[in-house]
C-alpha positions, -999 to 999 in steps of 0.1 A, spaced: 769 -238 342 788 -262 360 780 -267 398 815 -254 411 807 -218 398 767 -219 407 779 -224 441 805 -199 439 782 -174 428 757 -178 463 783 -176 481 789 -143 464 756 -130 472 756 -144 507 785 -120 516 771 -94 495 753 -77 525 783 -76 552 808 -65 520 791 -41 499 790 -5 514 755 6 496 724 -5 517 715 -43 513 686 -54 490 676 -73 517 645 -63 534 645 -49 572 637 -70 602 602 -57 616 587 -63 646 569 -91 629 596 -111 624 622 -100 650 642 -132 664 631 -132 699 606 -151 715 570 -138 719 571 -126 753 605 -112 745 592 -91 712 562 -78 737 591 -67 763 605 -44 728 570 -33 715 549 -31 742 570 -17 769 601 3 751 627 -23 762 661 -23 747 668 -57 747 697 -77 739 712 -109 734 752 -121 735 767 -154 733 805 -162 736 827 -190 728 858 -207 736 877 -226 708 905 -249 720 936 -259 693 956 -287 713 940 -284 740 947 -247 745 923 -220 745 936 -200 712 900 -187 697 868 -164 705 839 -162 690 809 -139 700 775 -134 683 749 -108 693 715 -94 688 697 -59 698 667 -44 691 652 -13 708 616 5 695 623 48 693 591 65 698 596 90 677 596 82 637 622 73 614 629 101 599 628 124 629 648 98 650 675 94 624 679 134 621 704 131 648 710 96 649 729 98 618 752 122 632 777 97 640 808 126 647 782 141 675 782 108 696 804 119 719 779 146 731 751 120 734 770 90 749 791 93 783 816 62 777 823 81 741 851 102 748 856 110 709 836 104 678 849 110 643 834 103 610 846 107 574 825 112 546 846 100 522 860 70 536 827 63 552 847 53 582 832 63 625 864 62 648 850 66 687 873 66 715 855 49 749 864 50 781 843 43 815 842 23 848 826 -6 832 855 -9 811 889 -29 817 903 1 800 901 29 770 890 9 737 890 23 705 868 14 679 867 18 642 844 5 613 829 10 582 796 20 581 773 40 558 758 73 573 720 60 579 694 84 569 664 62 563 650 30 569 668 -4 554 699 -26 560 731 -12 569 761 -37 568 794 -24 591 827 -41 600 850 -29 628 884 -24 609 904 -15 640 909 -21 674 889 -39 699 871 -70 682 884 -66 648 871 -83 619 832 -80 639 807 -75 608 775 -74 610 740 -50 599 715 -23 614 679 -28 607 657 1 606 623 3 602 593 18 607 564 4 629 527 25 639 551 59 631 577 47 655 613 33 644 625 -2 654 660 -11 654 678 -45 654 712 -50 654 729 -79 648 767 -92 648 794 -118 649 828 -121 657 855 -145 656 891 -138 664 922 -141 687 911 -146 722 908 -111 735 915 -119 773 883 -117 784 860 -150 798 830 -150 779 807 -138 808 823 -104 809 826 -100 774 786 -112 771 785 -82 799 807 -55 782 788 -61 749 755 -56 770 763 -28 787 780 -9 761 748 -13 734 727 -8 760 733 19 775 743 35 741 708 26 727 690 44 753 710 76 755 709 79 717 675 74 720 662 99 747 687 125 730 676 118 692 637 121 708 640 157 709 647 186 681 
């Protein structure tokens, strides 16, 4: 097999995970090898935090600031189990009965598509959001991509696990695309907010029957 094609075949496999629609065959991130620092995985475990990392990026073309790029991380430890947590979790068409900035939620079985409509104070204005994601019902790796509106083109995965009959989630994402406006500090700080605060509404609601 000549080089060209070996090649061409891991790159196959690399995008395997953001493209296919099935749950990855790659393993879970746990709480053993979450990419934090020490202190930072003890904030998750040991004391319930929702924490969360974002990074944005200018890219200049001649000199002119044309490109955005914005990577981010988020885990968060339910207290409850898996498979009581994801009971309602996986309701993705309730959402906009758990979560205040989520006006209207949507989900289609068939196309496996969410559609939420968010609007707060925190927000420069309404932003809707649509992406491809399987319904999660258990533990693995989900991939999504945002197919529509704000961000476009973001893919990234949901990492569920369980850990001492709890669930741990990480989240992780990446984005590049036309410059959305937005200086990176307060895009860092919408994408903060937003998954924050979403995380621990769906939690406390999802931690009861």
């Amino acid at each position: 097999m000549s080089k060209i094609i070996q090649i061409s075949i891991k790159l196959l496999f690399c995008l395997l995970p953001f493209n296919s629609f099935s749950i990855s065959a790659v393993k879970p991130v746990t709480a053993h090898n979450l990419p934090f620092s020490k202190k930072e995985i003890k904030r998750i475990i040991k004391n319930n935090e929702i924490l969360h990392r974002a990074h944005a990026k200018d890219y200049k073309k001649r000199k002119k600031i044309v490109w955005q790029r914005l990577k981010l991380k988020t885990a968060g430890l339910h207290k409850k189990s898996c498979s009581f947590a994801l009971r309602k979790l996986s309701l993705y068409e309730n959402y906009s009965q758990y979560v205040g900035v989520i006006k209207k939620s949507t989900y289609s079985e068939k196309r496996g598509r969410i559609h939420l409509l968010l609007d707060a104070m925190v927000l420069p204005n309404a932003m809707i959001l649509e992406f491809k994601i399987p319904r999660i019902t258990k533990t693995g790796v989900y991939p999504f991509k945002f197919e529509k509106g704000f961000l476009k083109n973001l893919i990234g995965s949901i990492h569920v696990s369980n850990y001492k009959n709890k669930c741990l989630f990480f989240i992780e994402a990446k984005w590049r695309g036309k410059h959305t406006g937005f200086p990176n500090y307060l895009l860092e700080l919408f994408s903060s907010t937003l998954i924050t605060l979403g995380m621990n509404n769906l939690f406390r609601v999802s931690a009861t029957y």
